[in-house]
C-alpha positions in Angstrom: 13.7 40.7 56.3 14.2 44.2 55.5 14.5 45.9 52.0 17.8 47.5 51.7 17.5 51.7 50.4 20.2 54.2 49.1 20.0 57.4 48.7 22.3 59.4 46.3 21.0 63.1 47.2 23.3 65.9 46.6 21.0 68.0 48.6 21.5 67.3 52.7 18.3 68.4 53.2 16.2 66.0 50.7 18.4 63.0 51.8 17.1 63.7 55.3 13.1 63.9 54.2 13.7 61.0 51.8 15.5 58.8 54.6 12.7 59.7 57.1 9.6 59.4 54.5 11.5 55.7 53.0 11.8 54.3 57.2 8.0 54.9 57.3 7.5 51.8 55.3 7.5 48.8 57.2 10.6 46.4 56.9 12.0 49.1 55.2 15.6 50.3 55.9 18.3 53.0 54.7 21.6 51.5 54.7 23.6 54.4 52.9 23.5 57.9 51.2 26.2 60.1 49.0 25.9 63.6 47.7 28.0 62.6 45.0 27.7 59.9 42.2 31.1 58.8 42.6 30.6 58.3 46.1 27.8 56.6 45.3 28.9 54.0 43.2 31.5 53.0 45.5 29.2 52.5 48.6 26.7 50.8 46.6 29.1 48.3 45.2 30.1 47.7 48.8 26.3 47.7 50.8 24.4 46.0 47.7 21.2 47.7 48.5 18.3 46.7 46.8 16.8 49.7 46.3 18.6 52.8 44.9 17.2 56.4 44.7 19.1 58.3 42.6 18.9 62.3 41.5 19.8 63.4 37.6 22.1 65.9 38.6 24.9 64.4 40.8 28.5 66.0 40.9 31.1 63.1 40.3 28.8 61.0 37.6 25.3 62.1 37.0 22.0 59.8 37.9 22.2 58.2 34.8 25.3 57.0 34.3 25.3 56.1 37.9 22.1 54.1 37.0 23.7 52.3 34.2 27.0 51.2 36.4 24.1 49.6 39.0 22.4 47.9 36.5 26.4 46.2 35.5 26.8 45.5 39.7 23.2 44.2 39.7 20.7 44.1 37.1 18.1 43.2 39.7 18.6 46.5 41.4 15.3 48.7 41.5 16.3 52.1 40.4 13.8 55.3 41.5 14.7 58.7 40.3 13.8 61.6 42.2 14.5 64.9 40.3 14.1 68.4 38.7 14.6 67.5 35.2 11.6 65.6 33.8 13.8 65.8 30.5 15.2 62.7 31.6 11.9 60.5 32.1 12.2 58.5 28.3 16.1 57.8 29.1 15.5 57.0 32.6 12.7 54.1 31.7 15.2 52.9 28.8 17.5 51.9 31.7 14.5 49.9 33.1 13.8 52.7 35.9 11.1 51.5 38.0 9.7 54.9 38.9 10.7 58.5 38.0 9.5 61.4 40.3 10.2 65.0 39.6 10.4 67.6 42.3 8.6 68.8 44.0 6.8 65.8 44.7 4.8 64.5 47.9 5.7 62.4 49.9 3.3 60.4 50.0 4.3 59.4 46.3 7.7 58.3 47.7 5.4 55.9 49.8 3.6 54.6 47.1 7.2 53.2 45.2 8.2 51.7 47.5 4.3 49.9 49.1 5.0 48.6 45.3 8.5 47.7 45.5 8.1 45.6 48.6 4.6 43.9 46.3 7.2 43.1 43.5 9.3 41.9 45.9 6.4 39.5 47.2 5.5 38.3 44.4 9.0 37.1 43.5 9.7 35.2 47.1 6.5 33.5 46.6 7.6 32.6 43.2 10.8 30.9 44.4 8.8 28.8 46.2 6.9 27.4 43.2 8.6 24.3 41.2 9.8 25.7 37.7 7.1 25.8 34.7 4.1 25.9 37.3 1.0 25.1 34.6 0.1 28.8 36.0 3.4 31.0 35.7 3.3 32.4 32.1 6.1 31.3 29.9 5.8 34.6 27.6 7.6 37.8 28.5 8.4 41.2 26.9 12.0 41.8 25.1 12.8 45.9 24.0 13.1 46.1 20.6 14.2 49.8 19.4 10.7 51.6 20.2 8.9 48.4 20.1 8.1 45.9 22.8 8.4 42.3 21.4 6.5 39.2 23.3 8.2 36.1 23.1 7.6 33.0 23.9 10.4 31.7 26.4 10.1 28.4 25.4 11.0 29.1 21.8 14.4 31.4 22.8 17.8 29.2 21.4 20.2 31.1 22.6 21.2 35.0 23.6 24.4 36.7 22.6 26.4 40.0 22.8 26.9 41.3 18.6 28.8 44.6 18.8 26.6 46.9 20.8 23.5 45.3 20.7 22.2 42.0 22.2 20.8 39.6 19.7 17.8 37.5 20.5 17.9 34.1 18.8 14.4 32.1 18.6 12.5 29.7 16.6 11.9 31.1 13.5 14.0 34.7 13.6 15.9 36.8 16.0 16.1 40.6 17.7 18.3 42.7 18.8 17.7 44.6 21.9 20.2 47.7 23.9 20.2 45.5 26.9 23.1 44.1 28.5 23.8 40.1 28.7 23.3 40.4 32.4 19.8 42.6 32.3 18.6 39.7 30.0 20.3 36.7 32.0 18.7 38.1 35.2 15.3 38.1 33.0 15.9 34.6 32.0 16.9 33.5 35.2 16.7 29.8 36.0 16.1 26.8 34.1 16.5 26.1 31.5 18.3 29.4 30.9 22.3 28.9 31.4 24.7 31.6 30.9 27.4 29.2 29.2 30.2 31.9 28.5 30.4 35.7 29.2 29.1 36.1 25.5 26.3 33.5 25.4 23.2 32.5 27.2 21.8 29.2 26.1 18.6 27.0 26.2 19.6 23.5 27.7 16.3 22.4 26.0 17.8 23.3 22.7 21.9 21.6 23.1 22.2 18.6 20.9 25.2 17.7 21.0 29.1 19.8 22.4 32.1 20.2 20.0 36.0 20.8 21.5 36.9 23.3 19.9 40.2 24.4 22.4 41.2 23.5 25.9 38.9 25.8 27.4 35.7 26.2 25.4 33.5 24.2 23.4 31.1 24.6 20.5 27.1 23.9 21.1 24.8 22.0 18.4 21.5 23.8 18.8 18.1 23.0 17.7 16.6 25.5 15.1 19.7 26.7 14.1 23.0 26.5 12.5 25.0 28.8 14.6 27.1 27.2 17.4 27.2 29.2 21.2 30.3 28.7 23.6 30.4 27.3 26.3 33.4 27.7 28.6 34.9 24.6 30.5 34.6 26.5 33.3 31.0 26.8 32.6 30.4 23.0 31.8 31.8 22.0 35.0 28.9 24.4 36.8 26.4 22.5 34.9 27.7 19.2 35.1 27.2 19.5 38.6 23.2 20.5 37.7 23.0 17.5 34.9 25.6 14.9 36.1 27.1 15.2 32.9 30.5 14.2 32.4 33.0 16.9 30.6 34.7 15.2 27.6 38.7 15.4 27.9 40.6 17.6 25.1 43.3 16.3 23.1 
């Protein structure tokens, strides 16, 4: 299966080398290019590459806010910059960039990404093959905190939630908040027992104890470890009653 590429150039002539250099790579294959970011954003909402390479300085919407709009399509889009302005390298890796190159740059660099794109890639198939909490697969990961990277256990993680601007981190024994989106950190926490109950919550079915009506489309969750009560949506209950064989409660 081949790895999807896009290329949002506004220079014809480095869309052309980066197309040629990128279709070197085995299984490697560009589906689309712009020379503007609005452009962009429209054909990469309709091809869902999985690979975008982006420039800073796009006419339309600029790299970066081009980057951020991705990561709302698909958080699991890998994002490569290829540009002039190194002045953009700190913002770049805050949106979770996976490589930043600054011009002029070989092209043999461009090969390297994406030799480790297609390793992350791998790495993840193989992973879907593995049962959940393999005794091997480590159940710590790494949560952005401000300047600080915070490692948490996953296993100790209640629930996630959207609090103004921020995204707040609710474990065993305290909480952070984080800039990410819901959907950066639900794709991070992907699978079980990781359930994105409601557009504003993510939950730990390890932690539920007991579900409260609270209207005729949502409920209230009892949670281990804490006194605050997620939402979950009846919509939402009905997808995991199909995962648990629960049965939804009727409201009165």
């Amino acid at each position: 299966m081949k790895i999807t590429v896009f290329i949002a150039e506004d220079d014809p002539d480095m869309r052309h080398v980066l197309k040629k250099v990128v279709e070197e790579v085995e299984d490697v294959e560009v589906i689309g290019a712009a020379g503007n970011g609005l452009e962009a954003i429209r054909l990469i909402q309709e091809l869902s590459p999985q690979v975008v390479f982006a420039d800073i300085d796009l006419p339309g919407k600029d790299g970066v806010e081009l980057a951020q709009e991705v990561f709302d399509i698909n958080p699991l889009t890998f994002i490569v910059f290829a540009t002039a302005f190194s002045e953009f390298r700190e913002k770049a890796f805050d949106l979770y960039a996976f490589d930043y190159l600054v011009k002029p740059f070989k092209m043999n660099r461009v090969r390297q990404t994406m030799e480790r794109i297609k390793a992350v890639l791998s790495e993840k198939a193989f992973a879907r093959t593995r049962p959940y909490f393999h005794e091997k697969v480590s159940r710590k990961q790494f949560f952005r905190c401000d300047s600080k990277l915070i490692y948490l256990n996953l296993d100790d993680i209640i629930y996630v939630t959207r609090e103004g601007r921020k995204s707040m981190i609710y474990f065993i024994g305290g909480q952070i908040q984080t800039n990410n989106k819901l959907s950066v950190l639900e794709a991070q926490l992907e699978g079980y027992p990781f359930f994105r109950s409601h557009s504003g919550f993510i939950i730990n079915l390890k932690m539920v104890k007991e579900l409260i009506p609270v209207s005729r489309s949502s409920y209230e969750l009892v949670m281990e470890n804490t006194k605050n009560r997620p939402l979950i949506t009846v919509e939402k209950f009905k997808e995991l009653e199909e995962l648990t064989n629960a049965k939804v409660p009727k409201i009165s």
